[in-house]
N, C-alpha and C positions, 0 to 999 in steps of 0.2 A: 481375437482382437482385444486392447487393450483402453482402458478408460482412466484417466488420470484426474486425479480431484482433490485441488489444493485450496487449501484453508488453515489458512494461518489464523492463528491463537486457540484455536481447538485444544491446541496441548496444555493451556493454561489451568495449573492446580488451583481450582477454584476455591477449596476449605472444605473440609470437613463439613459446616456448619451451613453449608449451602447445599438446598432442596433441589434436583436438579429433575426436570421434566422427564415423563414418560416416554424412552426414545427404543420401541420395540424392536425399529428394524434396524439401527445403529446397532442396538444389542447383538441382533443375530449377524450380521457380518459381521462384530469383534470377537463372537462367540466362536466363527470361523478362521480368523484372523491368524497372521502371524505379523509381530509388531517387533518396532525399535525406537530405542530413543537414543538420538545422532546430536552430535553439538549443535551450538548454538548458531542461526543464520538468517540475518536480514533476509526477509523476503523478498524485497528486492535484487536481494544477489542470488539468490535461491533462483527468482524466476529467469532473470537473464542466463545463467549456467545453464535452466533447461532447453534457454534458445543457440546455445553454443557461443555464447558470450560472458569470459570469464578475462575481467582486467579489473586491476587498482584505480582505473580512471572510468565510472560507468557512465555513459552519456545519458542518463537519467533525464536532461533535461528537452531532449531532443526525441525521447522517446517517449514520451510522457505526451509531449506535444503533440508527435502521430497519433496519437490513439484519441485526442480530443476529438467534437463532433465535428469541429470546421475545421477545413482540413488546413496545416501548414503552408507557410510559403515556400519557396524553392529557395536554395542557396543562400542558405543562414545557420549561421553558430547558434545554439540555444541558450539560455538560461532563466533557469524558474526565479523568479521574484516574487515569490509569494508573501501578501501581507501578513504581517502577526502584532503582535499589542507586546509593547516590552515594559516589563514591570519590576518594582526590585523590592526584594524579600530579604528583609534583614540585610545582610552587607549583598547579596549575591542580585545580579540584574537577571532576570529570565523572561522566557518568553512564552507567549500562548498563540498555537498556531488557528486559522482561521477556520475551522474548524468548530470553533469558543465561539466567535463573535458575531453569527449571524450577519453576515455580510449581505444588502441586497446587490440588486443588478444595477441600479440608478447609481447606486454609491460607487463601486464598481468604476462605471462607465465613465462619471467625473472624474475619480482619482486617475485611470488611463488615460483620456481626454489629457487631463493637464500634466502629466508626466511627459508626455509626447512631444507637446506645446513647449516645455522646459527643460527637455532634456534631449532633443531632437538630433544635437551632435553624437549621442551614444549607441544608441538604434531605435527601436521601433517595438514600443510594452504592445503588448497585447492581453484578453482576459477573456481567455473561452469559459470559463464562468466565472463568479465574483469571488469565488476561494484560492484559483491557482492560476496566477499571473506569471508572465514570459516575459523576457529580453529576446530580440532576434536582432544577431552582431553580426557584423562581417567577417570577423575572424574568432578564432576559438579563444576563452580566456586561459590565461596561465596558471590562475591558483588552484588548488584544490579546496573545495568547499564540502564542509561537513552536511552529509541529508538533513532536512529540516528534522524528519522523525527523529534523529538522533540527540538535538537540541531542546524540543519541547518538553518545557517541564523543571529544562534541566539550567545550570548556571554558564550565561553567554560565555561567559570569559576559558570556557574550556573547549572552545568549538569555532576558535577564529580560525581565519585562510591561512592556507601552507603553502608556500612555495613561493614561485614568482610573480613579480610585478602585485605584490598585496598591497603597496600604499595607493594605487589607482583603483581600487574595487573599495577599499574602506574609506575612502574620500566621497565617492558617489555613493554609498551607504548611507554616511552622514550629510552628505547633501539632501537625499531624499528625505531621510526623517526630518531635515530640520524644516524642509516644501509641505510633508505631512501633515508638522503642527501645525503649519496655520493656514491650513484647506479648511472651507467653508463644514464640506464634508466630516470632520474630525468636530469643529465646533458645534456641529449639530447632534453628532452622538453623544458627544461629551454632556450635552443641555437634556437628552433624555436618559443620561444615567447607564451610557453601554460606553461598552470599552472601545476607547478608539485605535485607528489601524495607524499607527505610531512609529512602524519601520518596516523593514522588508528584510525576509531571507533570501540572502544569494546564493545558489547552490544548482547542482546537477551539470556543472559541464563538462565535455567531454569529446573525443572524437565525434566526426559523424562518417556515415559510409562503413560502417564496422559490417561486414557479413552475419548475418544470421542464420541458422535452421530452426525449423518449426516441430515441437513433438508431434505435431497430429494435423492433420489437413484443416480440421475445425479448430477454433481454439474459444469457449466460451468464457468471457470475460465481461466484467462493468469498470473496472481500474482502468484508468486508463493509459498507464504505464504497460500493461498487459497487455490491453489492443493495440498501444504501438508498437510493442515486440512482434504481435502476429501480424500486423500489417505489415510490418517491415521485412518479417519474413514471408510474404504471400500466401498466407495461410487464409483460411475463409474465418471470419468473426462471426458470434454469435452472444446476444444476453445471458449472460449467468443468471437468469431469473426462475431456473428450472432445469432438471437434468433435459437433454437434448439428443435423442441417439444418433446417431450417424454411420453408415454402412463400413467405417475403417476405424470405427474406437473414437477417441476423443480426447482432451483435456482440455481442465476449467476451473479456472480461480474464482473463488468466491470469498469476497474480503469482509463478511458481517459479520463474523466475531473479532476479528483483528484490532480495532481502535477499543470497542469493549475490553478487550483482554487490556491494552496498553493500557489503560484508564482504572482498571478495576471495577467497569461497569456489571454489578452482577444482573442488573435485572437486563438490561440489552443485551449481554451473554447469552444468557436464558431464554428469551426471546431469540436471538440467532437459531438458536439452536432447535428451538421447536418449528420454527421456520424452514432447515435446513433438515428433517425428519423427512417433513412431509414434503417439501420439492426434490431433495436430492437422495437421505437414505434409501426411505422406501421406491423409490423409482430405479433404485442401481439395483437394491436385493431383487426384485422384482426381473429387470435386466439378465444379473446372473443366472436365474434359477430357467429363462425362457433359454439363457445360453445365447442372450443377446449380446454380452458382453463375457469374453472369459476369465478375466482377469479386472479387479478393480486394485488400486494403488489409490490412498488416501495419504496426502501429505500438506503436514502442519510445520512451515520453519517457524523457528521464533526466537526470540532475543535471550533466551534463555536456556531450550534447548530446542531442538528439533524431533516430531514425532513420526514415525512412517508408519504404515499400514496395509498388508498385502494381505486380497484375500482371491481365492482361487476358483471360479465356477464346477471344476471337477472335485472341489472337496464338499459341497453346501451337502451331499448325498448322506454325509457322517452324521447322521441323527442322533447320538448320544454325547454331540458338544452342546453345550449348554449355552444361552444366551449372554452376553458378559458386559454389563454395567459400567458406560462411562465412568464413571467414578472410581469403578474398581480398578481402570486402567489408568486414569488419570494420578491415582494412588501411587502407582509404581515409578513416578517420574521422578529421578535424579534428583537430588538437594543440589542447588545451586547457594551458594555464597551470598547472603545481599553485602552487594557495594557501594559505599559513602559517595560522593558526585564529587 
């Protein structure tokens, strides 16, 4: 049986100059390893391809929705509207997604409260927690919208909607921020000096009703783009808070280096990592060698490249591989080009 365990930004060349924790048993399964490194791929697209979902239109926001804790309503178009702080830097406007701004649940719950209240002919916000807010439409929208992940950080004006019917989604855009400004909510953060939530990303929609298959009868995840692909597919859910055996193999995303890597967080990196030793390497080496598992597959998409990792329960016996040092592998990773925005 097979165990699949994806972690994205693991591949992340962290420098030279960076001390990277003691990772024995990571060591010895790269020490047995056989690796690649594959272009570059949103994880997001990455993980839907494993569910047998590969289109230019990902319903991202509909499946992001199932895997929240409360569950959807029935028979609605999706769309994420998540708040972000829009700020402008030198000539360029950008954004910081909420993520930055420590959003509570009260604040939250005002800002939907009265979105609802004034915006009633559109549909119906929702906010299963105070960072990633919903549209549920009746019908599907037309444009394409760029994923928030792709925008943060970066200059708005290269990440506006394509396609059809764009002047009725940038109309209600600018409606909303200009309701924003002058929510009580906004005047209160602004008086204690935190960034207020000043517009919303629209993005994620997409078909709904697309078929899915599941890699693995389990599927452990905390994203919850991830729990809604297994849900969607029938798959049983579990917390990625530790490796989990299961009597038919397994696969499990575990997203705590991902925003670190995006960020250039070294010491949350580092942190992930020694976290990720002690719940999932050593619990898989262990796995392989009872021959709990015969095969383990480690895989890192990422916006830069893609890293794979196969390692084989009938090889661990080869006693004169040596143990092989993140770093030494991380070393080998393709020069990628930095790109101006």
């Amino acid at each position: 049986m097979q165990f699949h365990l994806v972690l994205p930004g693991l591949g992340w060349a962290i420098g030279p100059s960076a001390a990277l924790p003691a990772l024995p048993a990571l060591a010895a399964l790269l020490g047995h390893a056989r690796h690649s490194w594959l272009p570059a791929s949103a994880p997001e697209t990455w993980l839907a391809a494993r569910f047998g979902l590969e289109t230019s239109r990902l319903p991202y926001a509909g499946l992001r929705r199932a895997g929240e804790a409360t569950p959807p309503g029935a028979d609605a178009h999706w769309l994420c509207v998540d708040p972000v702080h829009l700020h402008f830097a030198r000539e360029h406007l950008l954004l910081a997604d909420a993520s930055m701004l420590a959003i509570r649940r009260d604040e939250a719950d005002a800002l939907i409260k009265g979105l609802n209240d004034t915006f009633a002919d559109i549909g119906r916000f929702e906010a299963p927690t105070p960072e990633r807010w919903y549209l549920a439409l009746p019908d599907e929208p037309q444009p394409f919208f760029h994923p928030l992940a792709d925008v943060n950080g970066r200059p708005v004006q290269l990440f506006m909607p394509e396609g059809n019917d764009i002047a009725r989604w940038a109309r209600l855009t600018n409606e909303i921020e200009v309701w924003l400004y002058n929510h009580p909510v906004n005047a209160a953060r602004e008086a204690a000096g935190q960034r207020t939530l000043n517009g919303v990303w629209l993005w994620g929609a997409g078909p709904r009703d697309m078929p899915l298959r599941s890699p693995a009868r389990q599927v452990q995840a905390d994203a919850p783009f991830t729990r809604g692909l297994a849900r969607t597919a029938g798959a049983a859910v579990a917390p990625a808070d530790r490796f989990r055996p299961h009597a038919e193999g397994g696969f499990a995303h575990v997203d705590s280096l991902h925003l670190p890597a995006l960020r250039h967080d070294t010491t949350a990196w580092l942190a992930g990592l020694e976290a990720l030793e002690r719940d999932w390497f050593a619990p898989l080496l262990a796995a392989l060698k009872a021959k709990q598992i015969r095969r383990l597959v480690i895989s890192a998409p990422g916006d830069k490249h893609s890293l794979q990792i196969e390692v084989e329960a009938s090889g661990l016996w080869k006693f004169w591989r040596k143990p092989r040092p993140l770093a030494e592998l991380l070393a080998t990773a393709p020069q990628v080009q930095a790109q101006n925005p």
